[in-house]
N, C-alpha and C positions, 0 to 999 in steps of 0.2 A: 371314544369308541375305536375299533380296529373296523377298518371298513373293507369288506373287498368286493372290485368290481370288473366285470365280467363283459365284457365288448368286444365283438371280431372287429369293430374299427375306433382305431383309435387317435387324435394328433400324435402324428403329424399329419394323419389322413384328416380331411372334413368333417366331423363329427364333433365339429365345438362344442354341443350340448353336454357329452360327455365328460370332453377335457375343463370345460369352465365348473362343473358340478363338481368334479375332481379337485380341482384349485381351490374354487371354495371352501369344502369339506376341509383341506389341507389348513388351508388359514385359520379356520374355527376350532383348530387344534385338534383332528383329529387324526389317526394312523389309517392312510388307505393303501390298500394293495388293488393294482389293476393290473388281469390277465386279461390278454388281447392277441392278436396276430400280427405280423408282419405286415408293415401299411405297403397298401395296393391302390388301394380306390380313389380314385373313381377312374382309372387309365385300366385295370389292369396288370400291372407289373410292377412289380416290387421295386418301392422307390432303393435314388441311388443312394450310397452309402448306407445300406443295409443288406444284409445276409442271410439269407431263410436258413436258421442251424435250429437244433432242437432246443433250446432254451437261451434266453435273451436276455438278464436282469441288469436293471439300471435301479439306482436310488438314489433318492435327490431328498433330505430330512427326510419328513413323517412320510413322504410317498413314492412308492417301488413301484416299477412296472415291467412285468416279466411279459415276455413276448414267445408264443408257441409256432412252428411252421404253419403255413395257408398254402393250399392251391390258390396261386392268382389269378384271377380271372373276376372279369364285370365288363360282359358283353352281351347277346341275345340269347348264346347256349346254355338251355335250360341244364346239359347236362355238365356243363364245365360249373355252373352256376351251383350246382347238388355236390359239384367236386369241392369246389371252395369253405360251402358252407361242412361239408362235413368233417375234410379235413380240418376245420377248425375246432366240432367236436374231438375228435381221434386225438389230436396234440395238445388239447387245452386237458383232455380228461386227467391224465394221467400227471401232467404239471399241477394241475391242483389240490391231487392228495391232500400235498404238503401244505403248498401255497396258501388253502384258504381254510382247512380243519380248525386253525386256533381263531379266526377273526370271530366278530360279535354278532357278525348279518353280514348278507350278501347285497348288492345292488345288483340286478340282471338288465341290461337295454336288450330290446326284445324288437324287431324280429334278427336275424334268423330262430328260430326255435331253438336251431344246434347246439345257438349259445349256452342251453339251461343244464348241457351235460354237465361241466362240471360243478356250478352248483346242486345239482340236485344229488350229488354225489357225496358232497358236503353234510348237506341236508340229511338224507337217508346215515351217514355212520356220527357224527357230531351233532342232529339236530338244530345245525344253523341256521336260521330264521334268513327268508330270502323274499326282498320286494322285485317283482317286476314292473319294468317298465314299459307299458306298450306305445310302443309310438306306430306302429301298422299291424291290421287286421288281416292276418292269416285265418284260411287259405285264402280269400279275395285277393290278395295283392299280387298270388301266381295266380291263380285259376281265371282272372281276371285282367291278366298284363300281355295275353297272345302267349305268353312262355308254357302253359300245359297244355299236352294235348286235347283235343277235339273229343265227342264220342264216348265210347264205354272207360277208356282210357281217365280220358277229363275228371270222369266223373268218382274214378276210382281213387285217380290222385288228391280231388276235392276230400273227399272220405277219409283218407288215408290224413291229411292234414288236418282237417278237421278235428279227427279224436285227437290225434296229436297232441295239438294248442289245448282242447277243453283239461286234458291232462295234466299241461304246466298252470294252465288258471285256477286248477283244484290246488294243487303243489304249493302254490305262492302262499307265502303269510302276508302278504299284503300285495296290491298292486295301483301302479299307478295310469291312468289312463289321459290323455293327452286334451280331448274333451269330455263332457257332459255324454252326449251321446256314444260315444264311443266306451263310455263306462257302463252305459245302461246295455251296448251289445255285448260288452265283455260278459256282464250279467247275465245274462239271457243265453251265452254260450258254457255256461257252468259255475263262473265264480258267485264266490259268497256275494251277498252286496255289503257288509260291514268289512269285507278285507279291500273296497275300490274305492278310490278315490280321484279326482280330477285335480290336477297338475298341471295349467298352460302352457305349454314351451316357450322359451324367450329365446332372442336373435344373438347375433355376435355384438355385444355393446361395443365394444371399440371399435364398429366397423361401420355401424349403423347406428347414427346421433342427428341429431337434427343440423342441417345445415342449410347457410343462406343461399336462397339462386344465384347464380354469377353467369356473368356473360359468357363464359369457357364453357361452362356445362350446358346452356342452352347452344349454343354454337354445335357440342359437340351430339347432343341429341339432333339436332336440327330444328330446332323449334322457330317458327314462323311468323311467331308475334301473337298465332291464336290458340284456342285451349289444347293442350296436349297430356294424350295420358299415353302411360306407359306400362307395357308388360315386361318385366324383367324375372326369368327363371327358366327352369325345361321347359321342351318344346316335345311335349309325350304326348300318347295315346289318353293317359287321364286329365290331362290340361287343356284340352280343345282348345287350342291356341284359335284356331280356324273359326271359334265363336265370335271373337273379337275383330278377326278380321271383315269377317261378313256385314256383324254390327258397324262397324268403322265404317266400312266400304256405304254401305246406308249411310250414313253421318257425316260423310267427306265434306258436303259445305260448312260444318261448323267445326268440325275440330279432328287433329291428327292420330295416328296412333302409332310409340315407338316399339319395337318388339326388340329385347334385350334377352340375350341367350343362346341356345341351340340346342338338338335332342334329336332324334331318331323320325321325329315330323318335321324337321325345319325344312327340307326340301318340296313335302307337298305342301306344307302352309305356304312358302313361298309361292308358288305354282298357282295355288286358290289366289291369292294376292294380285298376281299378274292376271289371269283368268278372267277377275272383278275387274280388272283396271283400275288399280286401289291406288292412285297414285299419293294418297294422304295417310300411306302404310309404310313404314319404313324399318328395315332390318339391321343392327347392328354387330349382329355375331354375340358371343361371349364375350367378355368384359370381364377386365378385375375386378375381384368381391370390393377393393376397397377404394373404388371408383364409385362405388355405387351410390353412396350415401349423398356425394355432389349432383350425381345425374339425378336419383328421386329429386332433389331439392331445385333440378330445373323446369322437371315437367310439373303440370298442376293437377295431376290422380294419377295414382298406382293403381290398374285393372287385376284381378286374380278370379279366373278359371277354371272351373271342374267340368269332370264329365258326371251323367247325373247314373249313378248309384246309391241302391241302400246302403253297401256299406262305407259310402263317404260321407253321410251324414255326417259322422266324426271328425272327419279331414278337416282339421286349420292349419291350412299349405301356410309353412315359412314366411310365405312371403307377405302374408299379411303382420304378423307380427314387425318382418323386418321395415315393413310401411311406417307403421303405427310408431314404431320406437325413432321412427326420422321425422316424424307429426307429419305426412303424409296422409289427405285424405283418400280412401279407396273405393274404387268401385267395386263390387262381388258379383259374379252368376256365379253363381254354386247354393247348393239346397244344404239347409241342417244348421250347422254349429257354424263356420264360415260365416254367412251372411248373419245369422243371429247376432254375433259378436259384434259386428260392425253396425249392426241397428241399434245392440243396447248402448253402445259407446255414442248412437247418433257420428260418428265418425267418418260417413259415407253413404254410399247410395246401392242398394242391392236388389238383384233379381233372380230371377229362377235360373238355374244349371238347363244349359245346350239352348237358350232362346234370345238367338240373334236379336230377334226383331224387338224384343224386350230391353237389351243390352243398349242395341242402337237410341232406344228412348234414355237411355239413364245417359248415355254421353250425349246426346240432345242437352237432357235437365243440365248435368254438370257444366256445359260450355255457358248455360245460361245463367247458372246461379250467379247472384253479387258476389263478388271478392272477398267481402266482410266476411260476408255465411260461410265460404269457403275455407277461409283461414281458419274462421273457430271449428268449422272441423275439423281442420289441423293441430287444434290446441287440443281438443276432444280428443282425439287419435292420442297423442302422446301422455296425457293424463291416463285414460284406459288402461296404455303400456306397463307405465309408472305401478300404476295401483294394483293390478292382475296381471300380468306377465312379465315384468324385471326378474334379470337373474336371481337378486335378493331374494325376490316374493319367493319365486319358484325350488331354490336350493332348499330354503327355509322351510317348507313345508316338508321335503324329500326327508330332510334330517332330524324332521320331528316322527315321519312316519319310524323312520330307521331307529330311533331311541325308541317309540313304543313296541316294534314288535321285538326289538334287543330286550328290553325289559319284560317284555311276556315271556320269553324265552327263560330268565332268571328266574323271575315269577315260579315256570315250571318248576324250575330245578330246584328251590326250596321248597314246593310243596312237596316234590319227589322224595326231598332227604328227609322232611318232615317225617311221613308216611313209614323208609324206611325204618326212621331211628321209634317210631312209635309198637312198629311191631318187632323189633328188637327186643324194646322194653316191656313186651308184653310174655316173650318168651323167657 
């Protein structure tokens, strides 16, 4: 197949999901074209050795990647944030005329929405059959992040996003949804339910593999000799970092908590931290991604936090998968798919989204559990990964979707010439 694929971020920027779906694709022999923007994110500013011009093209074998200018920007401003994304519509539209008219299907990674200008442009003069991928629920993810306004405003821009999205969900010849639940609200916001499907996301394998504990990585978490678990990711408004803290702060005679990261709350979780007198709370900063897989493999549970919303039912934060693929067993507060995941793997221990006091018993349980039980939910955890979430599983599935709705698409087109040459022959 001629694949083309459609992302405002692309590697070199963070968005391995894309670049490894990319690779794959590539290795299974097939021709991909990826249109993207000039990498910015997650600082902001256009990395060095690159040049915002109006068209970029690189090829390497089966796969090209043309790059369109971006406003740069990934900070609080909602309206530098509206700049970014649309200049990526405005420069991507008019590059993919050409770019993507002859491929077989499109791939779309979803959000921004902006992204869908130019396939749907495709779509509309070629009839190119186009999967999306949702990996976040718009509008919740503005109308619910402090970035839209308050009031009559909030409510308009909810609106205004809203039809939006149901638009591009009508649009899609297939789409993919990242959980269970999050398929059934795609549903429920307009799509078919035979064009949705659930597709897990998987972590960065080369980054995150199971590794022995070693005295370096417990030294360099600070581990004590007693149970330690660990939160490693953003420190945002939807990850209630400050849940764990509280809980911990409850729990400080039996076990630690390390916080790995930073984000836009790490100053008042800190702040709550000292507040409690957590002195069995300890903060790292950010860390290299490829440090990471030694430190999970010092502490004994990875913790993962939501804030409790309907529309994160859906949400399976990164960071449990990149647990799970290290055989890391985990704790959950968060509601929905999240803790589900981890109860049917038995891979951990889960509780309800924003309840401290809930949270502080499950690092009770976990400090108490035998080592045995512990470890086999280690093994349990990476078996999970293996089975339902490996890149393999995950590309595999994208590229069967992508042959069926390429072949629907032919499908048409022979019954189309059928039809004509019959009343041809009829004249």
């Amino acid at each position: 197949m001629r694949v083309g694929v459609v992302s405002l971020h692309y590697p070199p920027e963070p968005n391995f999901l894309v670049g490894e779906m990319v690779d794959e694709l590539v290795s299974r022999g097939h021709e991909v074209r990826v249109l993207t923007g000039f990498p910015h994110y997650p600082k902001g500013r256009t990395y060095p050795g690159y040049q915002q011009r109006w068209r970029e093209r690189t090829t390497k074998g089966r796969l090209t990647v043309l790059r369109t200018p971006v406003y740069p920007s990934h900070d609080a401003s909602p309206l530098r944030r509206i700049a970014t994304y649309t200049s990526f519509a405005v420069s991507s539209l008019p590059a993919g005329l050409h770019y993507l008219l002859d491929v077989d299907v499109i791939y779309v990674w979803h959000p921004p929405p902006t992204t869908f200008a130019a396939p749907a442009l495709a779509h509309l003069l070629r009839h190119v059959p186009l999967l999306l991928h949702v990996q976040d629920l718009w509008p919740e993810a503005v109308t619910e992040s402090g970035m839209s306004p308050g009031g009559w405003r909030g409510r308009a821009v909810h609106r205004l996003l809203d039809s939006g999205v149901r638009r591009l969900y009508r649009s899609a010849d297939a789409i993919v949804a990242i959980s269970p639940s999050m398929r059934d609200l795609v549903i429920r916001r307009g799509a078919t339910p035979e064009k949705v499907e659930v597709v897990l996301n998987w972590t960065e394998e080369s980054t995150f593999r199971p590794k022995p504990p070693t005295l370096a990585a417990r030294t360099a978490i600070g581990h004590r000799g007693r149970c330690t678990v660990m939160y490693a990711g953003n420190i945002g408004p939807f990850q209630r970092v400050e849940v764990a803290v509280r809980a911990a702060a409850a729990a400080a005679a039996r076990m630690d908590l390390v916080v790995v990261g930073s984000g836009i709350d790490e100053d008042r979780v800190r702040r709550l931290a000292q507040d409690l007198d957590a002195t069995n709370v300890r903060f790292l900063g950010r860390l290299a991604p490829e440090r990471m897989a030694d430190l999970y493999a010092g502490a004994e549970y990875q913790v993962v936090t939501l804030r409790k919303l309907e529309s994160f039912a859906g949400i399976v934060p990164s960071k449990i998968q990149s647990a799970m693929a290290c055989g890391s067993p985990v704790i959950v507060s968060a509601d929905g798919d999240a803790a589900q995941l981890v109860d049917t793997a038995q891979a951990g221990l889960t509780c309800p989204a924003e309840d401290w006091k809930a949270l502080a018993d499950r690092f009770l349980a976990a400090a108490d559990l035998p080592e045995a039980e512990r470890q086999l939910m280690a093994r349990r955890a990476r078996d999970a990964y293996l089975e339902r979430m490996s890149r393999a599983v995950g590309v595999g599935r994208i590229e069967t979707i992508l042959h069926r709705i390429s072949a629907a698409r032919s499908d048409r087109r022979r019954q189309a010439l059928g039809r004509d040459r019959r009343r041809a022959d009829r004249r």
